[in-house]
C-alpha positions as CSV (number, residue, x, y, z in Angstrom):
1,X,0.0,0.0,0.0
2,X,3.1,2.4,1.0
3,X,4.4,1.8,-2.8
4,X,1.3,3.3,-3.8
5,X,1.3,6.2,-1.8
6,X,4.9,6.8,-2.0
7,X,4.7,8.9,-5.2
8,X,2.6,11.7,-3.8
9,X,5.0,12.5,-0.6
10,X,8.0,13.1,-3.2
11,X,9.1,17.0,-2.2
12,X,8.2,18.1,-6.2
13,X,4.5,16.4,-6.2
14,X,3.3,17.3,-3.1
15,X,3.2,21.4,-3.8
16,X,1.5,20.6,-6.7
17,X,-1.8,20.3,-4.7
18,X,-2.5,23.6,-3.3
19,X,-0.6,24.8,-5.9
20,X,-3.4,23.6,-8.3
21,X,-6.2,25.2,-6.0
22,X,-4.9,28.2,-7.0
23,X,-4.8,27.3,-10.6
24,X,-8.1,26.1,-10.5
25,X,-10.1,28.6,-8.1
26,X,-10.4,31.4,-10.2
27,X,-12.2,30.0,-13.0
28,X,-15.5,29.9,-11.0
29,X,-15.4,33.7,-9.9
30,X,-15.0,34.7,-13.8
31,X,-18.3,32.0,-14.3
32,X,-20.8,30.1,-13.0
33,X,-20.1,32.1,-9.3
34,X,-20.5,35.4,-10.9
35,X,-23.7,34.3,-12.6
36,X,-25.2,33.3,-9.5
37,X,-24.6,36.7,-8.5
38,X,-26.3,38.4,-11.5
39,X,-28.9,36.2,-11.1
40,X,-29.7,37.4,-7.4
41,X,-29.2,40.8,-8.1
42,X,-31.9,40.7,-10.7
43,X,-29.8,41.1,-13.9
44,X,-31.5,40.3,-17.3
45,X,-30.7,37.0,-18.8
46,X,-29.3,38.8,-22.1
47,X,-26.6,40.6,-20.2
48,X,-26.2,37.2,-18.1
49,X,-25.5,35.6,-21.3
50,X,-22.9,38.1,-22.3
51,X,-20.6,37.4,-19.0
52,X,-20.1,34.0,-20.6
53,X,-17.6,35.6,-23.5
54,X,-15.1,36.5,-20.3
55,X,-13.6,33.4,-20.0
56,X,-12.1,33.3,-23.9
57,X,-9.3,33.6,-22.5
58,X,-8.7,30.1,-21.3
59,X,-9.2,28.8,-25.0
60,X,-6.7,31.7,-26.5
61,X,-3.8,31.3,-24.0
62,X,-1.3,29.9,-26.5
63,X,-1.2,33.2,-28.1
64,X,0.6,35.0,-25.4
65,X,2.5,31.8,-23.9
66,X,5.4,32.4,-26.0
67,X,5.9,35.5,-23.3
68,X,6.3,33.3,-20.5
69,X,8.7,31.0,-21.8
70,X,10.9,34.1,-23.3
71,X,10.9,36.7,-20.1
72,X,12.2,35.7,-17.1
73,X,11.1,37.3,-13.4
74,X,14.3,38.9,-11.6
75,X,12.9,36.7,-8.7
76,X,12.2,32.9,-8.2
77,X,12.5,31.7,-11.6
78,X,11.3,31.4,-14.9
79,X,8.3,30.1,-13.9
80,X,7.6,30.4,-9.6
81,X,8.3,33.8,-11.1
82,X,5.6,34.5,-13.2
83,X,3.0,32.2,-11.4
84,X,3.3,34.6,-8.3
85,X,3.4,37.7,-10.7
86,X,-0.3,36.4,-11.9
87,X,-1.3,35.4,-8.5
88,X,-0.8,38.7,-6.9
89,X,-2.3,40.6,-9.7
90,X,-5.6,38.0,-9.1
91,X,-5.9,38.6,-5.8
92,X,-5.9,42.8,-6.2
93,X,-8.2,42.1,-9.3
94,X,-10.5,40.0,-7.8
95,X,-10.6,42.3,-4.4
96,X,-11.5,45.0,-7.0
97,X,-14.4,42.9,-8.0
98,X,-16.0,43.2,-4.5
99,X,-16.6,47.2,-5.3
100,X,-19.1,46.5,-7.8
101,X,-22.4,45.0,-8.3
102,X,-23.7,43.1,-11.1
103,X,-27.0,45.4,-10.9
104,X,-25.4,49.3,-10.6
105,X,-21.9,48.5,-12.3
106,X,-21.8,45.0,-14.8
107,X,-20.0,46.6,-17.5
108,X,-16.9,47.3,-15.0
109,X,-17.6,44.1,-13.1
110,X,-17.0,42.2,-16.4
111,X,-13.7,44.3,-17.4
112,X,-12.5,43.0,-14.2
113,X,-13.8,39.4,-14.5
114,X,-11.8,39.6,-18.0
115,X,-9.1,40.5,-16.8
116,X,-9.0,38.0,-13.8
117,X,-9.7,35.3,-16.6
118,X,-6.6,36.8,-18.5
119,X,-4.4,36.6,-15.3
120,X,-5.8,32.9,-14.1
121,X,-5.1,31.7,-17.9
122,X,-1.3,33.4,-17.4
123,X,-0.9,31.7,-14.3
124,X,-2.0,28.3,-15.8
125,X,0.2,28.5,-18.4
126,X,3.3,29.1,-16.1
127,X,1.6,26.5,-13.6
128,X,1.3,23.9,-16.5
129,X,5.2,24.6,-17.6
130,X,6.1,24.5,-14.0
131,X,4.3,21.2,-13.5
132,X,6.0,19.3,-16.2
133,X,9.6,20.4,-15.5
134,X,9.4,20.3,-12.1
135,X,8.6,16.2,-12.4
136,X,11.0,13.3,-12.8
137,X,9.6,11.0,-15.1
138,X,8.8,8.7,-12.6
139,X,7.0,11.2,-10.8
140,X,4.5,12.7,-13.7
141,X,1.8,10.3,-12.9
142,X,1.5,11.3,-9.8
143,X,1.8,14.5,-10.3
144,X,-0.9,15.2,-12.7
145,X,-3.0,13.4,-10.3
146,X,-2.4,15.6,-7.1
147,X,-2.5,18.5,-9.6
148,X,-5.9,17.5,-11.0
149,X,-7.4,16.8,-7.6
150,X,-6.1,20.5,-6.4
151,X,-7.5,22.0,-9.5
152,X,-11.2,20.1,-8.6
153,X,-11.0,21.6,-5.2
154,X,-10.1,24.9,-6.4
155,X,-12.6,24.5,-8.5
156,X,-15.2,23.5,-5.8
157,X,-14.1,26.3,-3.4
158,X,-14.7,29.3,-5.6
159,X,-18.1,27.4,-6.7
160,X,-20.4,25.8,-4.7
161,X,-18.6,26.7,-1.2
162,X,-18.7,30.0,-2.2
163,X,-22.2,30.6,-2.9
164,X,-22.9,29.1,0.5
165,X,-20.0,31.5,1.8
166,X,-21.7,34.3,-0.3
167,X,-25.5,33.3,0.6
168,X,-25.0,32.6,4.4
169,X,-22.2,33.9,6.0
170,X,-20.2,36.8,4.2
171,X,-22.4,37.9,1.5
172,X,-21.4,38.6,-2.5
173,X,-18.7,41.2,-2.0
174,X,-17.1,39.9,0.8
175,X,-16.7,36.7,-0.5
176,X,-15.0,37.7,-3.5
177,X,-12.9,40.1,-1.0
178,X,-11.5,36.7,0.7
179,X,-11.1,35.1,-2.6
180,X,-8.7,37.2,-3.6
181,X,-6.8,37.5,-0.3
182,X,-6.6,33.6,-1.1
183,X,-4.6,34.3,-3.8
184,X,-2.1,36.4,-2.2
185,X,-1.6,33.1,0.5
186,X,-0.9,31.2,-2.8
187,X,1.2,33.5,-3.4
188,X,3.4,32.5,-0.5
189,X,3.3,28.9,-1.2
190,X,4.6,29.3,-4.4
191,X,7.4,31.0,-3.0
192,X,8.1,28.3,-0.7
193,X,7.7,25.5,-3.1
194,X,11.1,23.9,-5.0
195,X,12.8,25.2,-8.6
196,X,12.4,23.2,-11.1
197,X,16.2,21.1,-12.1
198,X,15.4,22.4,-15.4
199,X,16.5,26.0,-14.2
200,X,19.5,25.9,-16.3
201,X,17.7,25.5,-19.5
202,X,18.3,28.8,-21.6
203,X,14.9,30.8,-22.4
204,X,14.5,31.3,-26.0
205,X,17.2,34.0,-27.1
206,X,14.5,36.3,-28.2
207,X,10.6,36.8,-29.0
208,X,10.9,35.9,-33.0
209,X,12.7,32.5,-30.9
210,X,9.9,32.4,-29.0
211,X,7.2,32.2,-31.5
212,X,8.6,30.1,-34.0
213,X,11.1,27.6,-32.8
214,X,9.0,25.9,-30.2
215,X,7.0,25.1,-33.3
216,X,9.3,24.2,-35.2
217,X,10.8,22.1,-32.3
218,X,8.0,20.0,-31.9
219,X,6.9,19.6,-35.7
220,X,10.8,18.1,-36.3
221,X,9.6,15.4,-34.8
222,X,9.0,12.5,-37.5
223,X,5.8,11.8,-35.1
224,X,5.0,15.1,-34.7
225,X,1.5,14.9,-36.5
226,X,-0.3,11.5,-35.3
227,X,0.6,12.4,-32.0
228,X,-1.3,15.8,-32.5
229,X,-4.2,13.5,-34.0
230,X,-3.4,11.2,-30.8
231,X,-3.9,14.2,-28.5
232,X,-7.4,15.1,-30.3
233,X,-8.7,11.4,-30.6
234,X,-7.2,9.8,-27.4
235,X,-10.5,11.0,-25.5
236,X,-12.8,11.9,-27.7
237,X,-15.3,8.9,-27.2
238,X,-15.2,10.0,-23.4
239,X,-15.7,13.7,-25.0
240,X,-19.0,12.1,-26.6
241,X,-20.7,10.2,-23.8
242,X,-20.3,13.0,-21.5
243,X,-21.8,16.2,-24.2
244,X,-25.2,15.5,-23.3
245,X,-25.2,13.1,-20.5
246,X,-27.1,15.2,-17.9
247,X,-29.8,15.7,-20.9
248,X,-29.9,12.5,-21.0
249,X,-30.2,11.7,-17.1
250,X,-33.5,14.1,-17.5
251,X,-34.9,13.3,-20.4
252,X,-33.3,10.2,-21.4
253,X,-34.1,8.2,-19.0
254,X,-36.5,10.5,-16.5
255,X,-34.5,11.2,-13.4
256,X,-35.3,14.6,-12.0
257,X,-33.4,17.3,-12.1
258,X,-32.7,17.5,-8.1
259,X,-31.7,13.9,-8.6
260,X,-29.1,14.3,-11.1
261,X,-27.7,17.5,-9.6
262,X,-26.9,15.4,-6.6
263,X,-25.6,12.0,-8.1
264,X,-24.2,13.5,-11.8
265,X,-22.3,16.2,-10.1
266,X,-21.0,15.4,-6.8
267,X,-20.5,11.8,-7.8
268,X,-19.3,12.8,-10.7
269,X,-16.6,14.9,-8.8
270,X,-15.5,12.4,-6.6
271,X,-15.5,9.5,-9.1
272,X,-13.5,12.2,-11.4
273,X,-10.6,12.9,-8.9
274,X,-10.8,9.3,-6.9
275,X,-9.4,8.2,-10.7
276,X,-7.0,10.4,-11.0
277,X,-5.8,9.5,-7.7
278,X,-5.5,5.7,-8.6
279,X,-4.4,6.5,-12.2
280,X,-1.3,8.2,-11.2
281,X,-0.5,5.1,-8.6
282,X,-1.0,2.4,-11.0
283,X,0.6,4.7,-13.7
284,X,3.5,4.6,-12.0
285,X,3.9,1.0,-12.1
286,X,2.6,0.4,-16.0
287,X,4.6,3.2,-17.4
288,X,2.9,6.1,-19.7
289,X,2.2,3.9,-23.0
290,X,0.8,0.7,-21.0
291,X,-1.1,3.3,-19.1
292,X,-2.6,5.4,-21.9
293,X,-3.3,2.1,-23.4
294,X,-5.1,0.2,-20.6
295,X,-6.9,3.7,-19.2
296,X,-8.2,4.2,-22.5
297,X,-9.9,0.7,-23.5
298,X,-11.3,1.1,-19.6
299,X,-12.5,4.8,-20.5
300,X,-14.2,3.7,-23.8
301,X,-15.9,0.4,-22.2
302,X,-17.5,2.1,-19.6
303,X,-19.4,4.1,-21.6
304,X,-21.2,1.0,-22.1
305,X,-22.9,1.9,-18.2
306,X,-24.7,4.7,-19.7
307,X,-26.4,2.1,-22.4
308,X,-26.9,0.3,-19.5
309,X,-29.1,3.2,-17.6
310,X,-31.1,3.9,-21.2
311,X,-32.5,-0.2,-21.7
312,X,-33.1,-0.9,-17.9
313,X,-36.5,0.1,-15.9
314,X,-35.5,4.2,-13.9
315,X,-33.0,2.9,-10.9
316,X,-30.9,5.8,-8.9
317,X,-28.8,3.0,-8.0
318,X,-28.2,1.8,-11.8
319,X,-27.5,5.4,-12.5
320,X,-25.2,6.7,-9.8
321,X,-23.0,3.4,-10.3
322,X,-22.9,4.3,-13.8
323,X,-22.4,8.1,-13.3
324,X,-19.8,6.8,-11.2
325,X,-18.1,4.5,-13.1
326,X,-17.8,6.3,-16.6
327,X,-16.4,9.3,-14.8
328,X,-13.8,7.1,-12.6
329,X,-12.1,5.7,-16.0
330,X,-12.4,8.9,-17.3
331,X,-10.5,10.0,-14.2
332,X,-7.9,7.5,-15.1
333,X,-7.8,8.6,-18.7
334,X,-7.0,12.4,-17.8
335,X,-4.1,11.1,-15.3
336,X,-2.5,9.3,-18.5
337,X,-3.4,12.2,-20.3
338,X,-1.6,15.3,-18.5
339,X,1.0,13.1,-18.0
340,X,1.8,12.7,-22.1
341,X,1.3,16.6,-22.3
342,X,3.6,16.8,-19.8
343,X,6.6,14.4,-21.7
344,X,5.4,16.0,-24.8
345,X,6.8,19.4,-23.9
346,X,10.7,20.5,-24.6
347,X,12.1,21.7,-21.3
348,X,13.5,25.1,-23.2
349,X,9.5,26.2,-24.3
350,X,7.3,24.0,-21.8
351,X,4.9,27.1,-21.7
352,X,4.1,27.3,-25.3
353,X,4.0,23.5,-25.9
354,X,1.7,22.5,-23.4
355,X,-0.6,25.5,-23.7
356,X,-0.9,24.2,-27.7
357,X,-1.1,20.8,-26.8
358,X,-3.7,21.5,-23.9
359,X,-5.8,23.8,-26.3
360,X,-5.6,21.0,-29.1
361,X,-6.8,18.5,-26.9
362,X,-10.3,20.1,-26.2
363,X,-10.7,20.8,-30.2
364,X,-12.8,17.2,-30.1
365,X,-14.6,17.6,-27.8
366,X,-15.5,21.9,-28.5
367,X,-15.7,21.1,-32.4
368,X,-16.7,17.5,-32.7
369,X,-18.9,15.8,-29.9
370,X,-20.6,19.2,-29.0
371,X,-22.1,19.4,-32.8
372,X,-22.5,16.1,-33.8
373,X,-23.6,14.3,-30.7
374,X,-27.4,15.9,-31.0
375,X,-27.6,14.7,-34.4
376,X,-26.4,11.1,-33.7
377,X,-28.6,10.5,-30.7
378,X,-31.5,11.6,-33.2
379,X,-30.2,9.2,-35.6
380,X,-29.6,6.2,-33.3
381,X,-31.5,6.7,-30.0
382,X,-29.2,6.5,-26.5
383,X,-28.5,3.0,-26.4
384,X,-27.2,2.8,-29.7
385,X,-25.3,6.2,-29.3
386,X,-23.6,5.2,-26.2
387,X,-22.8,1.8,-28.3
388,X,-21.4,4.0,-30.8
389,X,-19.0,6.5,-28.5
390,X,-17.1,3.0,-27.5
391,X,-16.5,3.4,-31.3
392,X,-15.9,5.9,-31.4
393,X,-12.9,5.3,-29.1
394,X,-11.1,3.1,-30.9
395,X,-9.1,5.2,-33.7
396,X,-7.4,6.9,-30.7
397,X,-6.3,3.7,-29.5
398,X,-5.2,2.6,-32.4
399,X,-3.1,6.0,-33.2
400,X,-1.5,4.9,-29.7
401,X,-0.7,1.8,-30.7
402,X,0.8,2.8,-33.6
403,X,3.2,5.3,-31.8
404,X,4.2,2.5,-28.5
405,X,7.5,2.6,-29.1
406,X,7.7,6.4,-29.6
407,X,5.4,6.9,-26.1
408,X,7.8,4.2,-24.5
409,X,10.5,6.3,-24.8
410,X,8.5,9.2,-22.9
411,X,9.6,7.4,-19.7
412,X,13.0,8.7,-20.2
413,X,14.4,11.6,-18.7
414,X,14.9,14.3,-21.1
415,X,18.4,15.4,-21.1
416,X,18.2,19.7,-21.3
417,X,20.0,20.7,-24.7
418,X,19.1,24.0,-25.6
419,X,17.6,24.2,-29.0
420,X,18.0,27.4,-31.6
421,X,17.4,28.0,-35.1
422,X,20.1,26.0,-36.6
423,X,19.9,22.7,-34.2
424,X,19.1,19.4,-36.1
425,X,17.3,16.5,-35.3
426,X,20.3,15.4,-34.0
427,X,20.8,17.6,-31.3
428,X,17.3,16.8,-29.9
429,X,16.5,15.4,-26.8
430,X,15.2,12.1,-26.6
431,X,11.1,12.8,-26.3
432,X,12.2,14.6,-29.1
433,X,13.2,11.9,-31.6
């Protein structure tokens, strides 16, 4: 059992957990939090709508992560730096927020909420960088699993906690006040966490650098462009059982809507981060490919519990097991997952890398399963379309098979050569290859 736990106690994985609560509590505050708030105060639904269009940043953070690999803080590193830089500039933003009201002031309340979405997307992408060079190899698993479990409670904290915070105890603008004194605490513990080893890799020599040879970096790679398919396919059945599936709790198969709020989200939750727990243990032992290989046929079979729910006679017991289930392996899926981004990256421009890679791994399920899953469910009814996700499935597996030996050699450590303009393939490391 010891062996299990062991990973999460290493001195580089264990920061990673209240390090993600901070990466993950603002995106509430800029969303479904401050549309609770709207919504009490008695603003329309059209201007309600329009506070959705804050959080673009989030998709669009690749475009400025080239900065953060490039510029260096002239304290705690290239990337503690710049993740306490955008924490202390989230709390005074989001302390700012508690001035306003959604009813006297929303146009100022959503400049700020934009802005708090720019400087929680700036600290993700220094976060993200931070988390995969931080990491031995051995370690990634675990560590995208303590950092997805921080990031859940993060999110948790500045969402449903904080509408009881808000609606019992502190009211609206005070809660947002201690939100963002929050921040400046994370602040702190990112100061006391460690520096990466990776701190003498060279940032790029300058911004032209910056743009263009991470790119060019990553698309040297012979595999370069069925891992980017791998990336969009590897969890796109999971992307498609999941578009609709509270619809179809409700209307699907009848459960009420009080019902499936308690079961589809909190179980969901818990199933959610209890698998990334156990994925990053196991994954530990299997290695990345055997992981990505065995989490993925578990994440595509159990969408099969969701047929399950649609041919037998209304059971909350059928359907929480299921809920449960389905987002478990899914769990286990995104611990493989973040940990490939992770050995993905090039130590020299972790920041841009991984904020492509993470933005090109939610084009399936944006572009693909949120379109096409109405359609199908009209065309096959929701047994046979949770049938077909496990179908889905399968040409990400097969993509993954096809690059084993590739993803094998991900368990390596990458050795830190500084890559330029004029370096060859030869010169790369081995992830690189």
């Amino acid at each position: 059992m010891f062996n299990y736990i062991q990973p999460y106690l290493s001195r580089r994985v264990y920061p990673l957990l209240l390090l993600g609560v901070a990466s993950g509590l603002p995106l509430a505050l800029t969303g479904g939090t401050l549309q609770a708030w709207a919504t009490v105060e008695n603003v329309s639904l059209k201007e309600i709508g329009f506070l959705t269009l804050v959080g673009a940043a989030y998709t669009f953070k690749f475009l400025w992560a080239p900065f953060i690999d490039r510029f260096v803080p002239p304290f705690m590193g290239r990337r503690r730096g710049w993740m306490a830089i955008a924490q202390i500039a989230l709390g005074i933003t989001i302390g700012c927020m508690s001035l306003f009201s959604p009813s006297d002031n929303l146009f100022i309340l959503a400049l700020l909420a934009t802005a708090v979405a720019f400087l929680s997307a700036t600290q993700d992408i220094a976060f993200d960088a931070y988390s995969a060079e931080v990491l031995q190899p051995e370690e990634r698993a675990a560590g995208a699993a303590i950092r997805t479990l921080g990031y859940r409670i993060g999110m948790i904290v500045s969402g449903g906690l904080a509408l009881v915070i808000a609606s019992v105890w502190l009211g609206w603008a005070n809660m947002y006040l201690l939100m963002g004194l929050l921040m400046f605490g994370f602040a702190v513990l990112t100061w006391l966490a460690p520096e990466p080893d990776a701190t003498r890799v060279q940032p790029p020599r300058n911004i032209y650098d910056a743009f263009t040879v991470p790119f060019r970096e990553f698309f040297s790679r012979p595999e370069a462009w069925s891992i980017l398919a791998l990336i969009v396919f590897y969890k796109l059945g999971d992307a498609f059982a999941g578009a609709l599936s509270t619809t179809f709790l409700i209307r699907g198969a009848g459960f009420s809507p009080e019902v499936v709020g308690s079961v589809n989200k909190i179980l969901a939750v818990i199933a959610t981060i209890l698998g990334a727990l156990v994925g990053g243990s196991i994954m530990g032992k299997l290695g990345l490919y055997r992981s990505l290989m065995f989490f993925g046929i578990m994440q595509a079979v159990s969408n099969l519990a969701y047929w399950v729910v649609a041919i037998t006679p209304q059971s909350i017991p059928v359907m929480a097991l299921a809920v449960g289930l389905e987002n478990l392996c899914g769990g286990l899926g995104t611990a493989a997952f973040v940990a490939l981004l992770m050995a993905l990256c090039h130590q020299q421009f972790t920041a841009t890398q991984f904020a492509l890679l993470s933005a090109l791994s939610s084009v399936g399920r944006v572009f693909l399963a949120g379109p096409l899953t109405p359609p199908l469910v009209e065309a096959f009814g929701w047994p046979g379309f949770f049938v077909f996700t496990v179908f889905i499935a399968l040409p990400g597996l097969l993509l993954l098979w096809y690059r084993r030996k590739e993803l094998s050699r991900l368990d390596q450590p990458q050795q830190a050569d500084e890559v330029g303009p004029e370096t060859d393939e030869a010169d790369l490391p081995v992830a690189s290859r």
